[in-house]
C-alpha positions as CSV (number, residue, x, y, z in Angstrom):
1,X,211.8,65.0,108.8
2,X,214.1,64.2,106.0
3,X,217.1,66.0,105.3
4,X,218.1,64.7,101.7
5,X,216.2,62.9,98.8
6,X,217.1,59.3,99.1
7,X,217.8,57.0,96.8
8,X,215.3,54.7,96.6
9,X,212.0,40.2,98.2
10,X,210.9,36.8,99.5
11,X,214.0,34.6,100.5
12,X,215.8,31.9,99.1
13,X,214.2,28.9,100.8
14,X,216.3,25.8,99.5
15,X,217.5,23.8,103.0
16,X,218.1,20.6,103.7
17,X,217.4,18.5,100.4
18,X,218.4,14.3,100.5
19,X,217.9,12.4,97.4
20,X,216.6,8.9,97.9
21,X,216.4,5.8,95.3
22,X,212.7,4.1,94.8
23,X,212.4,0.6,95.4
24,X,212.8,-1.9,92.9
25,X,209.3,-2.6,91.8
26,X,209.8,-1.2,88.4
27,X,206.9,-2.2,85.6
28,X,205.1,-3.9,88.8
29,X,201.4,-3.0,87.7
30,X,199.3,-1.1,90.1
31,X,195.9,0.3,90.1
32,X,194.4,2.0,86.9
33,X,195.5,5.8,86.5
34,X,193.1,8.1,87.3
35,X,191.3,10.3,85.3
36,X,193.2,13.7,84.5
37,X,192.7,15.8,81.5
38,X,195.4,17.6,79.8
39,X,193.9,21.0,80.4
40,X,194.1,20.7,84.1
41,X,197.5,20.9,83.7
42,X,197.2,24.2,81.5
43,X,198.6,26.9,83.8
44,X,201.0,25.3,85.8
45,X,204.6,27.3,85.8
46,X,207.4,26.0,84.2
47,X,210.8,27.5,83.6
48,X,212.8,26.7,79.8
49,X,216.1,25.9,80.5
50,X,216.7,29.7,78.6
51,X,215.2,31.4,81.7
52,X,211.8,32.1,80.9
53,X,208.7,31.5,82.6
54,X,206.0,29.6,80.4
55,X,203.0,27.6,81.3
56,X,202.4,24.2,80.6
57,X,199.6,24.9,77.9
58,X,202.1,27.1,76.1
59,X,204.6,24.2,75.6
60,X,202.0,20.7,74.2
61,X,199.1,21.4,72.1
62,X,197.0,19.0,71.0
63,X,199.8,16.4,69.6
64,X,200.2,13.2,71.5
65,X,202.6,14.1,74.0
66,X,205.1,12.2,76.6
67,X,206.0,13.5,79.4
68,X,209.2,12.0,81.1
69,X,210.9,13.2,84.6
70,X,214.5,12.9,85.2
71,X,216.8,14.3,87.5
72,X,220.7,15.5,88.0
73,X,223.2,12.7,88.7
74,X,220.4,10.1,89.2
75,X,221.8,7.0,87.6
76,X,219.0,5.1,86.6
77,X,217.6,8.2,84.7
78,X,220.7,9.0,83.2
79,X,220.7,5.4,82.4
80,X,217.4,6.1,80.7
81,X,218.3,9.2,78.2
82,X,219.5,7.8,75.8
83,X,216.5,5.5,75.1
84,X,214.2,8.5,75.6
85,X,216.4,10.4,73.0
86,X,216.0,7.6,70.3
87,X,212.4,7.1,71.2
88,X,211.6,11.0,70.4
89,X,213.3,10.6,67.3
90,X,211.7,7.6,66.2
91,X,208.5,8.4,67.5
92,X,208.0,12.0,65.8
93,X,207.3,11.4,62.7
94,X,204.3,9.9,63.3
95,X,203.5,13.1,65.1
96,X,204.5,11.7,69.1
97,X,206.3,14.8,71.2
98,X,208.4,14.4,73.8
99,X,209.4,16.7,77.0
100,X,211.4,16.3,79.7
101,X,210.5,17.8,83.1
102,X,213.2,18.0,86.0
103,X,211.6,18.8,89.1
104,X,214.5,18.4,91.7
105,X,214.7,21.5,93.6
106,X,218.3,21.2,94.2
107,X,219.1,21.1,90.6
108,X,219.8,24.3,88.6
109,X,218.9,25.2,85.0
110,X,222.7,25.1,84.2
111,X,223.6,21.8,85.9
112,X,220.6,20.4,84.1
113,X,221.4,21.8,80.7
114,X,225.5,20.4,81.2
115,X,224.3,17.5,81.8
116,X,221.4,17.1,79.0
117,X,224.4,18.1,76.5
118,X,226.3,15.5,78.1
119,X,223.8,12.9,77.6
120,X,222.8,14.0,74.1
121,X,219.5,15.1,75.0
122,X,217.9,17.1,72.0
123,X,214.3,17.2,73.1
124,X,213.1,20.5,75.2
125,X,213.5,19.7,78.7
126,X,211.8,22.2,81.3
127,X,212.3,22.7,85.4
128,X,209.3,22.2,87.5
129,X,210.8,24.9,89.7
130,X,207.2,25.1,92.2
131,X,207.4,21.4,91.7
132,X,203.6,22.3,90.2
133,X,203.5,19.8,87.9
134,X,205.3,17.0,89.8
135,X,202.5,17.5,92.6
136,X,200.0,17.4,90.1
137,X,200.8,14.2,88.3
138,X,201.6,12.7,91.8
139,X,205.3,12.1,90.3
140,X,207.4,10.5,92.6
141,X,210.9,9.7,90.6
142,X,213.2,10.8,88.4
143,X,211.9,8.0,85.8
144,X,208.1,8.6,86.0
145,X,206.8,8.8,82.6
146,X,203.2,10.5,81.3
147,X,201.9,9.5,78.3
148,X,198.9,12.1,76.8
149,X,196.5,11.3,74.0
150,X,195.6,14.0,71.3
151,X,192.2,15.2,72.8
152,X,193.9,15.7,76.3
153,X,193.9,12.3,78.3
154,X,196.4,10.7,80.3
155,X,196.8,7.4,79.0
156,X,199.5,5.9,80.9
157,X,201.6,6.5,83.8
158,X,204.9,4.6,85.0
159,X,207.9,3.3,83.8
160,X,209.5,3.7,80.4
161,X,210.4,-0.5,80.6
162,X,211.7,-3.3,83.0
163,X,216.0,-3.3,82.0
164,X,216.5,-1.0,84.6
165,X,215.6,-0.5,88.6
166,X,217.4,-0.2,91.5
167,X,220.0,-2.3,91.8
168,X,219.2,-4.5,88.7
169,X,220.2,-4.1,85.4
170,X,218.9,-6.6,82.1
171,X,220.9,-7.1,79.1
172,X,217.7,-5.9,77.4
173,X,213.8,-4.8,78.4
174,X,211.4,-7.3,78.5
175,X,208.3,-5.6,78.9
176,X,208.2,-2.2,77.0
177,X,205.3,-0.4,78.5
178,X,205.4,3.6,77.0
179,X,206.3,1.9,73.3
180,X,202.9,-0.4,73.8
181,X,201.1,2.7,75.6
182,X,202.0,4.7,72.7
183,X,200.8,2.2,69.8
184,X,197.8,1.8,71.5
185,X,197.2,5.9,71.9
186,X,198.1,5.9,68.1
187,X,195.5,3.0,66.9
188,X,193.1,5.1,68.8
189,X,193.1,2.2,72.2
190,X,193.5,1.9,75.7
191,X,197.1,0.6,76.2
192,X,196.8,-2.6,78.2
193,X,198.5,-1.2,81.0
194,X,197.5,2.6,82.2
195,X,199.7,2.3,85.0
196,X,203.3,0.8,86.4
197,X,205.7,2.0,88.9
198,X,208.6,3.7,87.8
199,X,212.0,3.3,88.8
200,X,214.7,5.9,89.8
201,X,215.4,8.4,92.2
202,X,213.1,9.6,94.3
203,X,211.9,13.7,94.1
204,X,211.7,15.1,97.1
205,X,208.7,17.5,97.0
206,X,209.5,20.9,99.8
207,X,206.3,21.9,101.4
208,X,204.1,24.1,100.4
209,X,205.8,27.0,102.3
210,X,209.2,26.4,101.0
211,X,208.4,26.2,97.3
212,X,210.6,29.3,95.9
213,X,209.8,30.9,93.0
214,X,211.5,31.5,90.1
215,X,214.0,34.3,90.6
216,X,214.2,36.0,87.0
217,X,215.8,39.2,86.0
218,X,212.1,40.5,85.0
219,X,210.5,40.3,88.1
220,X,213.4,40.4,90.4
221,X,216.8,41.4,89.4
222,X,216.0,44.5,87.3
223,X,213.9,46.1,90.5
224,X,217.3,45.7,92.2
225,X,219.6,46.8,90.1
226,X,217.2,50.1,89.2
227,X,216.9,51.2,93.0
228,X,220.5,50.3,94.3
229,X,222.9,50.2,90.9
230,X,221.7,52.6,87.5
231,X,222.0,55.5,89.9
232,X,225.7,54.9,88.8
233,X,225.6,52.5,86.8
234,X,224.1,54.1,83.7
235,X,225.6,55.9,80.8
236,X,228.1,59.1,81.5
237,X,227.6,57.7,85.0
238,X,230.6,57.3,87.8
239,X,230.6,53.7,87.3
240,X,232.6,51.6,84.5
241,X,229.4,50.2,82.8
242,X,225.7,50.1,82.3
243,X,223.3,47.8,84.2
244,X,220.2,49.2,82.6
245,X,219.2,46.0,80.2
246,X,219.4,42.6,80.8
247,X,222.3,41.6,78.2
248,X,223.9,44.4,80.4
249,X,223.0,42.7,83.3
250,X,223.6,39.0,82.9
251,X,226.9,40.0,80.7
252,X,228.2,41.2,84.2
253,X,226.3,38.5,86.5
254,X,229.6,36.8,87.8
255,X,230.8,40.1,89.3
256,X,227.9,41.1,90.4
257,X,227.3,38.3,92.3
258,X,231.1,38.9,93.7
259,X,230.8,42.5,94.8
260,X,227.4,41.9,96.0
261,X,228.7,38.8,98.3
262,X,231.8,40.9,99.6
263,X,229.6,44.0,100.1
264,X,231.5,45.8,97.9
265,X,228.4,47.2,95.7
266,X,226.1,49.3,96.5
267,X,229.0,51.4,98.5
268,X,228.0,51.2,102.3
269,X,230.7,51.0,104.8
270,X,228.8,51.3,108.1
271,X,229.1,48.2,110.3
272,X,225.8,46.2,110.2
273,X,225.2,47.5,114.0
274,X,223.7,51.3,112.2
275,X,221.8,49.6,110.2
276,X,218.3,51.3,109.9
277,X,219.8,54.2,111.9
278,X,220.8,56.1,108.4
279,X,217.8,57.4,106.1
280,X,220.0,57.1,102.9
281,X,221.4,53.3,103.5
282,X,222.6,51.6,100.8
283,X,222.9,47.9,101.9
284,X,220.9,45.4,100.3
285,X,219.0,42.9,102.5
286,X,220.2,39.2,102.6
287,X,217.1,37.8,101.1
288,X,218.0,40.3,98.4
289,X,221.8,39.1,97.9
290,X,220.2,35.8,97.9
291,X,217.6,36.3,95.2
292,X,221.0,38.0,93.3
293,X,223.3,34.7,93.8
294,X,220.4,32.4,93.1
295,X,219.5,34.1,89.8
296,X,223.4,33.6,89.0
297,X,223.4,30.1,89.8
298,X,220.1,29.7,87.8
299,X,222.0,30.5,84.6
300,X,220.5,34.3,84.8
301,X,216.5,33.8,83.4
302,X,215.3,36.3,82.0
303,X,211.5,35.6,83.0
304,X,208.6,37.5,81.5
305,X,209.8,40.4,79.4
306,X,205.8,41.8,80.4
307,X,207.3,41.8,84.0
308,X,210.1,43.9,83.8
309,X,209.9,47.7,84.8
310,X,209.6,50.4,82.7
311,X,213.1,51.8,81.9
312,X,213.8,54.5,84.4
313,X,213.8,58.0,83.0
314,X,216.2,59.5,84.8
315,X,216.3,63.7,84.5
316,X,218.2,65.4,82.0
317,X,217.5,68.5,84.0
318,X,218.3,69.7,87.3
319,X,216.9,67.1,89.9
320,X,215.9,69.8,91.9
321,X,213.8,71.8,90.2
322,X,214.5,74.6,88.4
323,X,217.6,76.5,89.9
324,X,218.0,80.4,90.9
325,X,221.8,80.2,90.2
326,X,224.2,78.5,88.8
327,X,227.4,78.6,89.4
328,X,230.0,76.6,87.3
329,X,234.3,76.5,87.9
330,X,235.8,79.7,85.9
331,X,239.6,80.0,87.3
332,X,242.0,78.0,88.7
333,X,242.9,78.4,92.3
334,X,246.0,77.3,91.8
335,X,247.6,79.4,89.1
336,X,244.6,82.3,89.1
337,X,244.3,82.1,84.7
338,X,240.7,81.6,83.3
339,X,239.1,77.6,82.5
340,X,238.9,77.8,78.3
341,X,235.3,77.1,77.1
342,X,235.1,73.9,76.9
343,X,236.3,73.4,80.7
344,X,239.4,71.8,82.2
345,X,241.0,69.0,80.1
346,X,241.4,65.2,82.1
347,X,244.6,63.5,80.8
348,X,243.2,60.2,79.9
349,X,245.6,58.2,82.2
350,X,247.5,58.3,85.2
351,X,246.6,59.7,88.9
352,X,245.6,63.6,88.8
353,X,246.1,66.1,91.8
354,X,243.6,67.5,93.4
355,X,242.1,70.3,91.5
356,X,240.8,73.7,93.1
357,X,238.7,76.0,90.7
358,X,237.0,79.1,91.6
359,X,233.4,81.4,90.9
360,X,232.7,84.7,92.3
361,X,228.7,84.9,93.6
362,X,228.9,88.4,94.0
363,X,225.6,88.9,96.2
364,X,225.3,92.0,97.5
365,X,223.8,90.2,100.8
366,X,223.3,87.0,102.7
367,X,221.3,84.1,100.7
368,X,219.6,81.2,102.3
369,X,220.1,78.2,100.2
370,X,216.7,75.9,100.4
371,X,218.2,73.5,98.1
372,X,221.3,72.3,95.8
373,X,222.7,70.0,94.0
374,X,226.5,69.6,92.3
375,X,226.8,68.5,89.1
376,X,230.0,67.1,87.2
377,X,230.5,68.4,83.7
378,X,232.2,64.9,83.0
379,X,230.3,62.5,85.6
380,X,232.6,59.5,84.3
381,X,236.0,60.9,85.5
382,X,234.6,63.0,87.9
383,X,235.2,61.2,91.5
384,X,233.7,63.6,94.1
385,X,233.3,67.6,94.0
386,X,234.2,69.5,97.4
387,X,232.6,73.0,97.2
388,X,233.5,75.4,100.2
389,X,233.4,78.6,100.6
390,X,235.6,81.7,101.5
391,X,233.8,84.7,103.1
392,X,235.5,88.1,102.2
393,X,234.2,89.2,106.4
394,X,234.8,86.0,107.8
395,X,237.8,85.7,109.9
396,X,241.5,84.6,108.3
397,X,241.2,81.3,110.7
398,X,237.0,80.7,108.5
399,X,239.1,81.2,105.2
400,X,241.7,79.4,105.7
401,X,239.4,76.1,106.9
402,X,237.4,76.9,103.7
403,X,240.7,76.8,102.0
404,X,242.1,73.8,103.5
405,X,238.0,72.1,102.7
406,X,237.3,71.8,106.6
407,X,234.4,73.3,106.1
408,X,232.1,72.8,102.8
409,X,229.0,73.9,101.6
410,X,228.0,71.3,98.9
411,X,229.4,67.6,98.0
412,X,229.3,65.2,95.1
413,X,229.9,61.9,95.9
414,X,228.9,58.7,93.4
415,X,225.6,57.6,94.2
416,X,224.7,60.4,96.6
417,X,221.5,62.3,96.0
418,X,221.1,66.3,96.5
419,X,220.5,68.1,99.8
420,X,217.1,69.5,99.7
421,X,216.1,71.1,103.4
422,X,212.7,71.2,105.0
423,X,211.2,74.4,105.6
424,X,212.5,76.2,107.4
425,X,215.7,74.9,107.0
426,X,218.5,76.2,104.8
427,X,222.1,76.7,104.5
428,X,223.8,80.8,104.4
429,X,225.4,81.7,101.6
430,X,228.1,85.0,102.8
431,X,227.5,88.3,100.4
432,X,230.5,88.4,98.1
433,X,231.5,84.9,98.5
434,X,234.1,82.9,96.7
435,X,233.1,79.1,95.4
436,X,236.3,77.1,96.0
437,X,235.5,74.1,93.8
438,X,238.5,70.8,94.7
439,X,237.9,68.1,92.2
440,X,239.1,64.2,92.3
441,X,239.0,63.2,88.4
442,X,239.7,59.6,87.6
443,X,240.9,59.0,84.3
444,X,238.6,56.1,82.2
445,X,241.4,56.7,79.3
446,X,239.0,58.7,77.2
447,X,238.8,62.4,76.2
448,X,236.9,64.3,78.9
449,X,236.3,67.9,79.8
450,X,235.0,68.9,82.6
451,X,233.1,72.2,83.5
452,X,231.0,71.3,87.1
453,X,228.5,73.4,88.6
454,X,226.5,74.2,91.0
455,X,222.6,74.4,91.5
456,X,221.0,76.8,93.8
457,X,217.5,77.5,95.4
458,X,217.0,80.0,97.5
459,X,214.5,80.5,100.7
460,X,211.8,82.4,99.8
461,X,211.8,83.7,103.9
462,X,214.6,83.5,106.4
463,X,215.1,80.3,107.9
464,X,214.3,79.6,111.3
465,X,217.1,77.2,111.5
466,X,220.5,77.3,110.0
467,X,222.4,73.9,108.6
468,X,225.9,74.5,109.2
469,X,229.3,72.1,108.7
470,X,231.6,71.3,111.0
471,X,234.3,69.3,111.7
472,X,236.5,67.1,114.1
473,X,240.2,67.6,112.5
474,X,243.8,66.2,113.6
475,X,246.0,68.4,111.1
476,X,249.5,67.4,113.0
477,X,250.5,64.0,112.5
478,X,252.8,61.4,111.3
479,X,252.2,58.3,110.1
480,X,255.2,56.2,110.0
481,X,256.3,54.2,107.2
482,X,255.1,50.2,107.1
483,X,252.4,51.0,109.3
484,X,249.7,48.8,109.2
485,X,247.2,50.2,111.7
486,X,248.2,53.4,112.6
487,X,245.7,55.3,114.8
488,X,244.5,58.7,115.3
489,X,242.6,60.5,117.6
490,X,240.5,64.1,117.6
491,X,237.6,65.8,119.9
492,X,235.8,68.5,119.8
493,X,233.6,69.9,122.5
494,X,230.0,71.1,121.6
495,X,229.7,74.9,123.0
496,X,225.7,75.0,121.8
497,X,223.2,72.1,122.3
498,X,223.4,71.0,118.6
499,X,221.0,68.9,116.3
500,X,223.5,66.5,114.2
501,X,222.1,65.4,110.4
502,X,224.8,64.2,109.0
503,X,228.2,62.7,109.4
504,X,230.9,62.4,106.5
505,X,234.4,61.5,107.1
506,X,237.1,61.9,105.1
507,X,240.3,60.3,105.0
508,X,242.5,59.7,102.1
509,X,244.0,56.4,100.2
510,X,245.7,54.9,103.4
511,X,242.3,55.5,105.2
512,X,241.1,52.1,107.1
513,X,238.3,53.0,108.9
514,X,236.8,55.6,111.5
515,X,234.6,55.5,113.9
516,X,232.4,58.7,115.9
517,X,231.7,58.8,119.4
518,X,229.4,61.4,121.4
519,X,231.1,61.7,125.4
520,X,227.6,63.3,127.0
521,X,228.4,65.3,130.2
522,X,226.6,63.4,132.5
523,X,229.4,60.8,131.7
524,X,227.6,58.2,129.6
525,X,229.0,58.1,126.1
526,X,227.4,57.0,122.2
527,X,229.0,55.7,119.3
528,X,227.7,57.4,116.8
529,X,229.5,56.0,113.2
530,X,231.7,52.8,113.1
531,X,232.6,52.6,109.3
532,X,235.0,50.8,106.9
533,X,236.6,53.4,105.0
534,X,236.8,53.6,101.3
535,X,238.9,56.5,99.4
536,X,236.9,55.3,96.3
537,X,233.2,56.1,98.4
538,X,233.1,58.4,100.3
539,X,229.6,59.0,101.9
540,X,227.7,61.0,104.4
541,X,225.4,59.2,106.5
542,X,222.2,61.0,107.1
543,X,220.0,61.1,110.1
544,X,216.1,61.2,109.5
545,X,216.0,64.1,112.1
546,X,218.0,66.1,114.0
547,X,220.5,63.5,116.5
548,X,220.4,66.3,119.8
549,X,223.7,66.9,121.2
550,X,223.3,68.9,124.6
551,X,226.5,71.5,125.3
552,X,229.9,70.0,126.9
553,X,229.1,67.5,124.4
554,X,232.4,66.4,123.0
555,X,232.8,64.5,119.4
556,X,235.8,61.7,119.6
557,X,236.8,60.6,116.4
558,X,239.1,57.8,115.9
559,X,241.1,56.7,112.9
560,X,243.1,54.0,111.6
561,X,245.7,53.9,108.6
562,X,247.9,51.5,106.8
563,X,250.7,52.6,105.3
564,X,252.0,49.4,104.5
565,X,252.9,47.4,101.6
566,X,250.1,45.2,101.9
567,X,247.5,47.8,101.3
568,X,247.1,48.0,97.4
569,X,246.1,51.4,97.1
570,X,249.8,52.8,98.8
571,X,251.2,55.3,97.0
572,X,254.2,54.4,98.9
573,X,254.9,52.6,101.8
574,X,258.2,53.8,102.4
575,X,257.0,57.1,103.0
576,X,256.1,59.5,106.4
577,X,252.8,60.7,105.6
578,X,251.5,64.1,106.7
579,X,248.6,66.4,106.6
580,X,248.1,67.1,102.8
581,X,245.6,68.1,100.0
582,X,246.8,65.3,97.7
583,X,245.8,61.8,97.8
584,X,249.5,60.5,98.2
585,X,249.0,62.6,101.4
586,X,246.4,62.1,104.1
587,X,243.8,63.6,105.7
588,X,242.1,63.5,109.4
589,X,238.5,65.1,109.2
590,X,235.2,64.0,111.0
591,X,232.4,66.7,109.1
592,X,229.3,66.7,110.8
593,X,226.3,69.0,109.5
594,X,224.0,70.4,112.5
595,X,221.2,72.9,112.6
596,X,221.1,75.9,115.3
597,X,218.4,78.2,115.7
598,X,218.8,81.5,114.0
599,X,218.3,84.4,116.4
């Protein structure tokens, strides 16, 4: 049973690669090439050095075409590039192609591309990334040379000449075998030698298990950025910029590839250990950081433009449906006077307060809210929303907790999706309560007003269970100044048995990390949340069903802070902190949402 929409790979295989040199046999004549037809080759995958996939047929037509091998830092086919280059050039204008095939699976489209400008290599030059082509010419080194006829034969095979091979080196070749093989194509002949042994370094050819395959952002990288990133990272969006298209994309590659190493994107600060345990988990899988880093090093292909996804269309309207109220932020809490029209003005720079705005509901009775969702007016400056609520019959301790944001009813956080209950399930609403909206706005040095709202469903019956927030809260501390790992502690003991879905702690900037632990009354104990805290993401962590807590069950919640110099988001080091709304205060709160029966 789920309690929230969530937001909605083979692995990188390269291990263990040597690079060996051929023996020097090179031009030794061997047996007569086999037959092989041009159009056997037609679909084998190949990748341009521009990132996109292409077949073999899609890149020599019916021209007499040489195919030449080479490979990264080999010096006897680096030796050889420049001949090859003056031989295309030479060659072409009697209609002779030439195409260059690097099938080394250690070497990536960018290192082969620096190193073909290096050289002064102007021919196309492709990567046999499956090693497809290698395999089916039985090429064995960097040197290995194919010569085709116009109607599709292979005509020779073997080295380009006899100057160089390994360790020997002539002032000049002796024996020219692909300018002989490629008179004889032309005269319409059988060169006199179909077949030599080439020179150079050998290819070593992964097995078939381990071929990888090309990681482009088509058929990899935009599925991955759609179901983990454009959630945020899309216009009007939380997040700085747009990773919707690839010039988007591969624009910001480097960084991606940073924050997606450090784990800093997507936002999930549970310790590895919960992983799986949370329904609305963030982290991307390692084969999946690997296909990310891989396509970076690649030079960021872009693949088939047929295999990309559809752009997403992401809803314009409310995500839940069609609301029964809306409630958006009229007055300020703080000074009482009424929002203008267009909403509450962000200064474009600069750290802003906390804000607190207000709505009246005005029901004449209890509502049972089936489903909502929080929207910002301004999503880009608009951090998190808080929504709580005061109850005009609730006690002075309730409104004061609501006050203080102990206890919310609805939450906007970047990324997070909105709380839709099963049936059955739903949240009160008090008659004649007060909204109490707090706001965290984060200027982007832009003009931005912000109105935010929020969408309500109601329960068509009453609820047979009630979703409720709590919280584990240590309101009386000190955290001295220079502190780099201050701890605190705070319990609270169940008086119901009590189905947990949801944990959300909050701290503020000096916030490290916090961790939840269940002490059972039988004396055996659970942790429940370890978690890396980040001011920046905050996030609830949602169970798939109801956790059961028996009664005399007693929530520990541990936290540390540094107040130090050394942590960069310090308002000020020199300072005692103490329980506060602002961020240059702090916080100690461990919400959990739980479901009771309602009787």
């Amino acid at each position: 049973m789920r309690f929230s929409t969530l937001l909605a790979t083979a692995p990188a295989l390269l291990a263990g690669l040597s690079l060996g040199l051929a023996a020097p046999r090179a031009g030794q004549a061997v047996h007569a090439t086999p037959e092989l037809e041009r159009a056997a080759l037609a679909n084998l995958r190949l990748l341009r050095l521009s990132g996109e996939e292409v077949r073999f047929d899609q890149l020599v037509d019916n021209s007499v075409w040489v195919v030449a091998f080479s490979g990264v830092d080999c010096p006897i086919s680096n030796k050889y590039a420049p001949r090859l280059e003056r031989l295309s050039r030479e060659w072409a204008a009697r209609g002779v192609r030439f195409l260059g095939v690097n099938a080394n699976p250690q070497d990536t489209r960018t290192a082969i591309a620096d190193e073909l400008e290096e050289l002064g290599v102007t021919f196309p030059v492709v990567r046999d990334f499956r090693q497809e082509l290698a395999r089916a010419l039985d090429a064995k080194t960097t040197t290995a040379t194919y010569v085709f006829a116009a109607d599709g034969s292979l005509a020779y095979r073997g080295a380009i000449d006899d100057q160089y091979a390994l360790g020997a080196s002539k002032p000049a070749p002796t024996r020219t075998w692909l300018v002989n093989a490629l008179e004889a194509v032309l005269a319409g002949e059988a060169p006199a030698t179909t077949e030599t042994e080439a020179p150079g370094c050998k290819v070593t050819l992964l097995d078939a298990a381990e071929l990888p395959e090309a990681v482009t952002w088509s058929h990899d990288i935009a599925p991955l950025l759609r179901s983990n990133c454009e959630v945020c990272h899309r216009p009007g969006q939380v997040a700085p910029f747009a990773l919707q298209t690839y010039d988007q994309a591969s624009g910001w590659a480097e960084m991606i590839a940073e924050v997606v190493e450090e784990e800093r994107m997507p936002p999930w600060n549970a310790h590895e250990r919960f992983d799986g345990v949370f329904v609305n988990e963030r982290r991307l899988k390692q084969s999946e950081k690997a296909k990310i880093r891989r396509w970076v090093a690649d030079g960021m292909p872009r693949g088939n433009p047929d295999e990309a996804p559809k752009p997403a269309e992401w809803p314009e309207g409310w995500t839940i449906g069609e609301p029964d109220a809306i409630f958006s932020m009229q007055t300020s809490f703080e000074t009482g006077k009424a929002l203008p029209p267009e909403g509450f003005e962000v200064p474009r720079e600069g750290t802003v307060e906390y804000m607190h705005f207000t709505v009246e509901t005005d029901y004449p009775e209890d509502r049972w809210i089936q489903a909502m969702e929080v929207r910002p007016g301004a999503a880009d400056v608009v951090h998190h929303v808080l929504i709580t609520v005061s109850d005009p019959d609730g006690s002075p301790l309730s409104r004061a907790r609501a006050e203080d944001g102990i206890e919310y009813l609805a939450v906007a956080v970047p990324g997070d999706t909105p709380s839709i209950y099963p049936d059955g399930y739903a949240k009160k609403l008090p008659k004649g309560a007060t909204l109490i909206f707090q706001l965290h706005y984060t200027p982007n040095g832009k003009e931005r007003f912000d109105r935010s709202s929020l969408a309500l469903i109601f329960a068509e019956e009453e609820p047979y269970f009630e979703v409720v927030t709590n919280a584990v809260v240590n309101r009386y501390f000190e955290i001295p100044p220079g502190a780099a790992d201050h701890e605190l502690t705070a319990d609270l003991e169940l008086i119901e048995d009590t189905g947990v879905i949801a944990l959300f702690p909050h701290m503020h900037t000096r916030g490290k990390d916090f961790r939840y632990l269940a002490r059972y009354p039988d004396g055996t104990e659970e942790e429940l949340l370890f978690t890396d805290y980040d001011f920046n993401w905050q996030e609830s962590y949602i169970y798939p069903d109801p956790k059961p807590l028996p009664t005399g069950t007693v929530i520990e919640c541990t936290a540390h802070f540094d107040n130090s110099p050394a942590n960069p988001n310090n308002p000020d080091p020199t300072d005692t902190v103490r329980w506060g709304d602002q961020t240059w205060e702090e916080m100690f709160i461990g919400y959990f949402d739980f479901v009771r029966p309602i009787e």
